[in-house]
C-alpha positions in Angstrom: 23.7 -38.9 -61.6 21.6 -37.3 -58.9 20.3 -40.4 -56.7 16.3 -40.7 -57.0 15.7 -41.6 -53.3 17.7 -38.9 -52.2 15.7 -36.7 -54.3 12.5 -38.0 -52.7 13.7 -37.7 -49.2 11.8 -35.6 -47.3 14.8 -34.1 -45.2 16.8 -33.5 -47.6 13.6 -31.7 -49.6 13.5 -29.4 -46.3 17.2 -29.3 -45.8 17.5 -28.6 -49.5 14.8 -25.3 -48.9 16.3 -24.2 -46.0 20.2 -24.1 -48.3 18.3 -21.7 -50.9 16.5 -19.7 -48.5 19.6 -19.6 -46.7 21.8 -18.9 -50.0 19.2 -16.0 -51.1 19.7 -14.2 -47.5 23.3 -14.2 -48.4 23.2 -13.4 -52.3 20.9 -10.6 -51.2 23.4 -9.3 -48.2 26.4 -9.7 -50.8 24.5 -7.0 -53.3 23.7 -5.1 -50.8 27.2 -5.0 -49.9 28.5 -4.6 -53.1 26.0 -1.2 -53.4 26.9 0.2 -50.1 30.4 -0.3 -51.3 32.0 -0.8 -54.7 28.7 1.5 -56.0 29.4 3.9 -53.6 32.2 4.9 -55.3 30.7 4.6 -58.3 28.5 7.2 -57.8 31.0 9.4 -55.2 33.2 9.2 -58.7 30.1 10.1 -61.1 29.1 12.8 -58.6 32.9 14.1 -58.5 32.4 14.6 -62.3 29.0 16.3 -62.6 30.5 18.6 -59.8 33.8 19.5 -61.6 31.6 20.1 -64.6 29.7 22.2 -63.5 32.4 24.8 -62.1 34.1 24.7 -65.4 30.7 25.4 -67.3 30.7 28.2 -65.0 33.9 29.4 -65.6 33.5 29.0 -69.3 30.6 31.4 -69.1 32.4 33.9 -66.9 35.9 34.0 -68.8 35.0 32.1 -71.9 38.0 30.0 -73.6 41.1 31.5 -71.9 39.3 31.4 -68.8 38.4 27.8 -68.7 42.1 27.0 -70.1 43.7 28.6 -67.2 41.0 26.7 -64.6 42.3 23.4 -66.1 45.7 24.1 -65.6 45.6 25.7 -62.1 43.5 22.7 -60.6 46.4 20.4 -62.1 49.3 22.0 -61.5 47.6 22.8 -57.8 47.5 18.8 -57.8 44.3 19.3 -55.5 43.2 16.0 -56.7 45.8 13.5 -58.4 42.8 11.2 -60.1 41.5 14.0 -61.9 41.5 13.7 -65.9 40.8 16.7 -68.0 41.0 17.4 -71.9 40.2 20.3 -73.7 40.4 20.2 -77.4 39.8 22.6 -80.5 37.4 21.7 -83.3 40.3 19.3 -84.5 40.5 17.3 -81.9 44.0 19.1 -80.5 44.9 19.5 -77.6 44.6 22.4 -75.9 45.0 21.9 -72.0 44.6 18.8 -70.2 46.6 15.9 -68.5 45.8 13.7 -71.6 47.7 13.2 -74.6 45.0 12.9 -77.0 41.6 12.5 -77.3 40.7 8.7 -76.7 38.5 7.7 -79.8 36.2 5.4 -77.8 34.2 8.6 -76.4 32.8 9.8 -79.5 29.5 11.3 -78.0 28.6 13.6 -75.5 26.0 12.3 -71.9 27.3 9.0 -71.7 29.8 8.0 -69.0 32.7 5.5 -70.6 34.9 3.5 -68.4 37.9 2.9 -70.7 41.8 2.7 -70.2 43.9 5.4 -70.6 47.4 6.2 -70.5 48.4 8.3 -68.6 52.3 9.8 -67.2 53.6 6.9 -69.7 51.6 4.0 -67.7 48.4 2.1 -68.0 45.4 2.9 -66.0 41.5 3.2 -65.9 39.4 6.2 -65.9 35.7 6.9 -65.4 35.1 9.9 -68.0 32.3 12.5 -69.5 32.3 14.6 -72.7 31.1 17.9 -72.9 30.3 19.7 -75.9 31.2 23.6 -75.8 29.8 26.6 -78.2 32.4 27.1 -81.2 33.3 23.4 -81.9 35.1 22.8 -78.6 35.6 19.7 -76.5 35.8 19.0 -73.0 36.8 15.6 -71.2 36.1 15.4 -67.4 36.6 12.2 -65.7 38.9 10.5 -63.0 41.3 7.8 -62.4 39.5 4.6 -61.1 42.3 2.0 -61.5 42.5 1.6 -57.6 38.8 2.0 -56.6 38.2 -0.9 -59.6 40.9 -3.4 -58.3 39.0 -2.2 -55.0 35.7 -3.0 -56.9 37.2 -6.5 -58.3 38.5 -7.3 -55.1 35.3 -7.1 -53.1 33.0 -8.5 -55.8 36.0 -11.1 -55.9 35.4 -12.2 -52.0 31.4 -11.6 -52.0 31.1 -14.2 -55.0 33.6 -16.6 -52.5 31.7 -15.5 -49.4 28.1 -16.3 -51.9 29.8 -20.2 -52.5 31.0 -21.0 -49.5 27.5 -20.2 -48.0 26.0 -22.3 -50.9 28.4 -25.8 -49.9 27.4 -25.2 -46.1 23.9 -25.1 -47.0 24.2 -27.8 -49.1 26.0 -30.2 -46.0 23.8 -28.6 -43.7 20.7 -30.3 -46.1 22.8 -33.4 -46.0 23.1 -33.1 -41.9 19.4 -32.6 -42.0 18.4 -35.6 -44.3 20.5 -38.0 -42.0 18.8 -36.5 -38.9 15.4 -37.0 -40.4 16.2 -40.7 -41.4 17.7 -41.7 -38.0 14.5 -40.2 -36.5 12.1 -42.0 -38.9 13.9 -44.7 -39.0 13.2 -45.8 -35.6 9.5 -44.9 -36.2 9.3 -47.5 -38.9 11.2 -49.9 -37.4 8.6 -49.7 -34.6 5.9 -50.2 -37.1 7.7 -52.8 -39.1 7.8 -54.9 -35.6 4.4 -54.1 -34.7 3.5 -55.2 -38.6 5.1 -58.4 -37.7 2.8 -58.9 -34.5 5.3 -57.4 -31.7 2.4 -55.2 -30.3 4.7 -54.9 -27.3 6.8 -52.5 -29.1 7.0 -48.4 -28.5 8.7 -45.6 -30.6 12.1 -44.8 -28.8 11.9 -40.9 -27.1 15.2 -39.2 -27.5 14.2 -37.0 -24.6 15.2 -33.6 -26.5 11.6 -32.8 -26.2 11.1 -31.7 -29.8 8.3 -32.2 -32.5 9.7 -35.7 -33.2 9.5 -36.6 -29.5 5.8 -35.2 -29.5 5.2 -37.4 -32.8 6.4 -40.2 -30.8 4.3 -39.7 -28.1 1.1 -39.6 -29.7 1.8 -43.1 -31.5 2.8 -44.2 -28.3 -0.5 -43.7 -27.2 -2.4 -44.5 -30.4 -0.4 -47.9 -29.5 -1.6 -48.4 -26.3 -5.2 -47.3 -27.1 -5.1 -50.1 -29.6 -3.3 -52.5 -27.1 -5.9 -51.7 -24.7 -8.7 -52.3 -27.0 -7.2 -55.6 -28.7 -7.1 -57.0 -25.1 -11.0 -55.8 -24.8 -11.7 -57.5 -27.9 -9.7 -60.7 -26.4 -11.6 -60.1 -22.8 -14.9 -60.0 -24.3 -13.9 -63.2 -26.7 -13.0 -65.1 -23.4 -15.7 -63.8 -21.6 -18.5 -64.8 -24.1 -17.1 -67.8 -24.6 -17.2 -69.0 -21.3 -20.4 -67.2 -20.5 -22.5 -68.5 -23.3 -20.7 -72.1 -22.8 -22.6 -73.0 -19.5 -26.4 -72.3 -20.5 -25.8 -73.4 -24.2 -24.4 -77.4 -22.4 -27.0 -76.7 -19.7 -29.5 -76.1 -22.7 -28.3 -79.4 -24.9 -28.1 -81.2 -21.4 -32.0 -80.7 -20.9 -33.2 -81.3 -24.4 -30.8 -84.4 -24.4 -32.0 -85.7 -21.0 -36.1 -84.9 -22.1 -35.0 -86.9 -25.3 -33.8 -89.8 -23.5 -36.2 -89.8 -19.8 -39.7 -87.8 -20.9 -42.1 -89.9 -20.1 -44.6 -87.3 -21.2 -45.6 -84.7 -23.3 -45.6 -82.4 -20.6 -42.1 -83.5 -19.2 -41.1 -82.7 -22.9 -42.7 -79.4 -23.1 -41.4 -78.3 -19.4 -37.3 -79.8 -20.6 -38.0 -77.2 -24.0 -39.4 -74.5 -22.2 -36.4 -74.8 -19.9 -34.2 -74.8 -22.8 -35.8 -71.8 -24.1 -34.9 -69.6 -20.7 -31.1 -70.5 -21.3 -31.6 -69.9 -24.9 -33.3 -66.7 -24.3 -30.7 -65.5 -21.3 -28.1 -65.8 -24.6 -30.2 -63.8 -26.9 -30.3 -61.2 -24.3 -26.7 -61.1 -24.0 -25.8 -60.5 -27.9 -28.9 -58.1 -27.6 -27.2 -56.4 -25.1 -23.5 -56.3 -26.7 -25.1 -54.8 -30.2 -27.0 -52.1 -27.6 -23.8 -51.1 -26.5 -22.2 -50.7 -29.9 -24.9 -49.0 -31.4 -24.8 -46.4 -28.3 -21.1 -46.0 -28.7 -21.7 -45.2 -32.2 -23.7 -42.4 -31.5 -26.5 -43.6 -33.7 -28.9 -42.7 -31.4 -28.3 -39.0 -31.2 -31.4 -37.8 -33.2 -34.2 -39.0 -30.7 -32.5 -36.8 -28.2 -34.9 -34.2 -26.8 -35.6 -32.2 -23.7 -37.7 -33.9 -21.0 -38.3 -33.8 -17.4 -36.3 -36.8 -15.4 -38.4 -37.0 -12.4 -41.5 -39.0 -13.4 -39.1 -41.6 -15.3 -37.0 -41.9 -11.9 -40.4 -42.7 -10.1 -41.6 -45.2 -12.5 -38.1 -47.1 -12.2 -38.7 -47.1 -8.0 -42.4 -48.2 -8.6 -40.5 -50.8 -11.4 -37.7 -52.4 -9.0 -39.9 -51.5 -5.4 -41.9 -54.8 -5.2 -39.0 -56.6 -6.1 -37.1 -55.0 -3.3 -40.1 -55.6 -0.9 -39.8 -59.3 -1.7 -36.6 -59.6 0.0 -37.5 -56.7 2.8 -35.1 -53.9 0.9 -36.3 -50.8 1.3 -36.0 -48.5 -2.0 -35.9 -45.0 -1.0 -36.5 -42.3 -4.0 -35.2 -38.7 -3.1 -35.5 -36.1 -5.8 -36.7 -32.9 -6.5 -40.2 -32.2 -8.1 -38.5 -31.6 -11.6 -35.6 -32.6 -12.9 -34.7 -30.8 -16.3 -32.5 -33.2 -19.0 -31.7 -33.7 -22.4 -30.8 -37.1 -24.3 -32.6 -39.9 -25.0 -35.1 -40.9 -22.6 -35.5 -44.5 -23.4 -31.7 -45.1 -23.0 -31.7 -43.1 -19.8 -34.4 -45.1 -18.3 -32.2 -48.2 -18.8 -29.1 -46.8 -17.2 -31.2 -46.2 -14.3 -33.1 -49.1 -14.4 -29.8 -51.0 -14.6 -27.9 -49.5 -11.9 -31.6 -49.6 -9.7 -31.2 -53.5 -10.7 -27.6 -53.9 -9.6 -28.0 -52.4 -6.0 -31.5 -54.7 -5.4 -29.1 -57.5 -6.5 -26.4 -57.1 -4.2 -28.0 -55.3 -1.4 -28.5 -57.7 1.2 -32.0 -58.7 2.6 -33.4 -55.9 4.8 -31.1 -53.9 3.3 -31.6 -50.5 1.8 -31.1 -48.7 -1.9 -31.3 -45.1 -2.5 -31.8 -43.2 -5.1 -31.4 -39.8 -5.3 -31.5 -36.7 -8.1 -29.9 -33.7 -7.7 -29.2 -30.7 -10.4 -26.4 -27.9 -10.5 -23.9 -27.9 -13.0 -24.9 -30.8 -14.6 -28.1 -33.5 -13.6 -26.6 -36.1 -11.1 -28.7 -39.4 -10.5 -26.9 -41.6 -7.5 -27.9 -45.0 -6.5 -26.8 -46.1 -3.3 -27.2 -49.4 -1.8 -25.6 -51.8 1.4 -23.9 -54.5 -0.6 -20.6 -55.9 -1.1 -19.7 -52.7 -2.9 -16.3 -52.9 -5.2 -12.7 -52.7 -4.3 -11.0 -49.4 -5.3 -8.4 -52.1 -7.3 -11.3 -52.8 -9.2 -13.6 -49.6 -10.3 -11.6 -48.9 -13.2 -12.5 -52.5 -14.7 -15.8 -52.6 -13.8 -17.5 -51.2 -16.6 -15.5 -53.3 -19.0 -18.0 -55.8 -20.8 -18.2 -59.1 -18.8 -16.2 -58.2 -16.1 -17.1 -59.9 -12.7 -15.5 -59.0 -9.7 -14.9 -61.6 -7.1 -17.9 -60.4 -4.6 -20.0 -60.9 -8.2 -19.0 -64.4 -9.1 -22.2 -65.4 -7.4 -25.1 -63.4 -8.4 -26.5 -64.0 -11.8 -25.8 -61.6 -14.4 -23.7 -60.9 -17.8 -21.3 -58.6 -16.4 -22.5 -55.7 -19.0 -24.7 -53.6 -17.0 -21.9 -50.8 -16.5 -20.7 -51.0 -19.6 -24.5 -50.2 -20.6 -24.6 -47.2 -18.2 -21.3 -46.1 -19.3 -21.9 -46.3 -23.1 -25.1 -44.3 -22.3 -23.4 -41.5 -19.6 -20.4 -40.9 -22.8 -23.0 -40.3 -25.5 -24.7 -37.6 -23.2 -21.8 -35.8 -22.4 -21.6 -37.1 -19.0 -20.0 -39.9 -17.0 -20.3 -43.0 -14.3 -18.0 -42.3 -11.2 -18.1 -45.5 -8.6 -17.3 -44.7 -5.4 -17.4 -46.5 -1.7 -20.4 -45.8 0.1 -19.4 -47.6 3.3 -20.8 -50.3 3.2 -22.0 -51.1 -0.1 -21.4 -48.7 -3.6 -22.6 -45.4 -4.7 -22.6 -45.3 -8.7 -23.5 -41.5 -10.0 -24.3 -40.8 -13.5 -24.2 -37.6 -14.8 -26.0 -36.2 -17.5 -26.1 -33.0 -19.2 -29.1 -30.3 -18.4 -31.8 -29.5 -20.7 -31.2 -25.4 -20.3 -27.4 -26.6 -21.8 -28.5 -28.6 -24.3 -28.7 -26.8 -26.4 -25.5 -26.2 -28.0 -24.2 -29.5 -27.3 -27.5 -30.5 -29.5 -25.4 -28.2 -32.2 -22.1 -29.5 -32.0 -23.2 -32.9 -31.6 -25.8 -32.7 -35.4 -22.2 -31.2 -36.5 -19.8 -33.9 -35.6 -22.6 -36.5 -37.0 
């Protein structure tokens, strides 16, 4: 009985297709042999015939009866052609000329061609004959001896039909070869995903280093496993982080209300404790506020307010926004850009990436310092703010626009640690990108952002994907 799971495997299902397609190639090579060869002579033996037939009609028309009698008897005796079978008869069936004894009673019509045995000089053969009806009641048999070309014919077909099975049991181990080399391959696959099931998320599918499709399979779980690695330590980053960024102004918080619940000596001591309160309580809310922005611009749910509109009055109200802030500590906020500034997206969520990288540099630049911020347009719409601070460390760029992450230079200075992740959320869903570089001293962040005359199609593609 015919094992089920080997049935549904699918290697040996391919190695299985590729044994018939393989085993009709060579069924359809051995007919093709056998017609270029055993049916060859077939039809060389057939056309023999016809030929031989028709220079003894002609000589029946031309000498009649006596004529064709002496024909017969000069091609035999000449021995031109020692396969060649003739038989001429009377009306009775007699012989009158011919290398036959009788007629054989098997050919009892004339057009057919019979292959029948014959005996012929007192032994046993096979011939390939015709019969020929002529005027006056006579008979003719034409035909030849095929007992050699038919052992010839049996011999061939004998070793085609061999040659037909033995293809047939080398397909059928090849399928078996095929199976096993799928199930070693997959095996390791699920093994992989049986460990990382189990919660070894350290584990990685095996390359065998041949290079093929299995290898490539490999590869791209490979790095649908690290994606996933990389995200699941995110998730526990940004677990960490909000725990022990929401745990000092939630105790500071309960510390105050606690305090003004045990010391207020008045109302207003009350009020000022709760209104206290409220600042940490409200520096919280901002946080989550600012978490769900990100994962709503990540989502792309915000594509449909995206519209063509001109960058340069938005980058002025952002310097007139953070400029008396900056004056307060004596930073000077320089804004460089051309008159317009074509771009396409959406212009609240712009505003903010600007506004929060305009907020980061007046944060860390020092006092008397001095933050740039410059627009320039080519390829794409580039908006750089520059400013004199601490900068970051090259080690530490790629991390920086992870949620919560705080460099040491930021351990500091007040903030949530999701600014960049903001302006980078924003910069993917445009099409564009944050690049951090070292602007000596200090940092330079650039955002990119696609331009309006190019919006276009990405306004296409983008409705398409959503």
């Amino acid at each position: 009985m015919i094992d089920r799971g080997l049935l549904r495997s699918a290697g040996f299902r391919f190695g299985a297709v590729y044994a018939l397609l393989l085993a009709f190639s060579a069924a359809a090579l051995a007919l093709f042999l056998w017609w270029a060869t055993a049916g060859l002579l077939d039809r060389q033996t057939e056309a023999a015939i016809s030929a031989d037939a028709q220079g003894l009609s002609e000589r029946w028309t031309d000498g009649g009866l006596p004529g064709l009698v002496v024909t017969i008897e000069d091609r035999l005796a000449q021995n031109v052609d020692d396969d060649a079978i003739y038989l001429l008869t009377d009306p009775g069936m007699k012989r009158i000329a011919g290398n036959l004894a009788s007629w054989p009673p098997a050919v009892s019509a004339a057009g057919p061609w019979y292959e029948l045995p014959i005996l012929r000089a007192g032994m046993k053969s096979l011939a390939n004959v015709q019969r020929y009806d002529l005027p006056g009641g006579f008979h003719l048999l034409i035909g030849r001896d095929v007992q050699v070309r038919s052992q010839l014919r049996k011999m061939l077909t004998n070793a085609l039909l061999w040659a037909v099975g033995g293809v047939l049991l080398l397909a059928t181990i090849g399928a078996l070869v095929i199976r096993n080399l799928f199930r070693r391959t997959l095996a390791n696959i699920s093994a992989t995903s049986v460990a990382i099931a189990g919660g070894d998320f350290a584990q990685r599918v095996r390359l065998s280093g041949r290079g093929d499709e299995f290898d490539q399979i490999a590869e791209v779980i490979n790095d649908m496993l690290d994606r996933i690695g990389r995200l699941m330590d995110g998730v526990r980053q940004v677990s960490n982080a909000i725990a022990h960024d929401l745990r000092t102004p939630i105790t500071r918080a309960r510390t105050r209300l606690e305090d003004a619940a045990l010391h207020a000596e008045s109302a207003d001591d009350l009020r000022a404790a709760i209104e206290r309160a409220t600042q940490d309580l409200d520096g919280i809310v901002g946080v989550f506020q600012a978490l769900l922005r990100i994962a709503e611009i990540e989502a792309g749910s915000r594509r449909s307010s995206f519209a063509q509109f001109d960058l340069a009055p938005l980058l002025a109200e952002v310097a007139d926004l953070y400029g008396a802030v900056a004056e307060e500590r004596g930073i000077v906020l320089r804004l460089e850009a051309p008159d317009a500034v074509p771009a396409y997206g959406d212009k609240a969520m712009i505003q903010q990436a600007i506004a929060n990288l305009v907020d980061n540099a007046v944060k860390f630049s020092p006092d008397g310092g001095t933050v740039r911020l410059t627009a320039s347009v080519s390829a794409m719409v580039f908006v750089a703010v520059e400013d004199q601070g601490p900068g970051i460390p090259l080690s530490e760029r790629e991390r920086a626009t992870d949620r919560f992450y705080r460099g040491e230079t930021a351990r500091s200075t007040p903030g949530s640690g999701l600014g960049l992740s903001l302006v980078q959320a924003v910069a993917q869903l445009h099409g564009g990108n944050l690049r951090l570089e070292d602007n000596r001293p200090g940092l330079r962040a650039i955002l990119s952002l696609p331009l309006a005359e190019a919006a276009d199609s990405r306004a296409a593609a983008a409705r398409l994907v959503v």
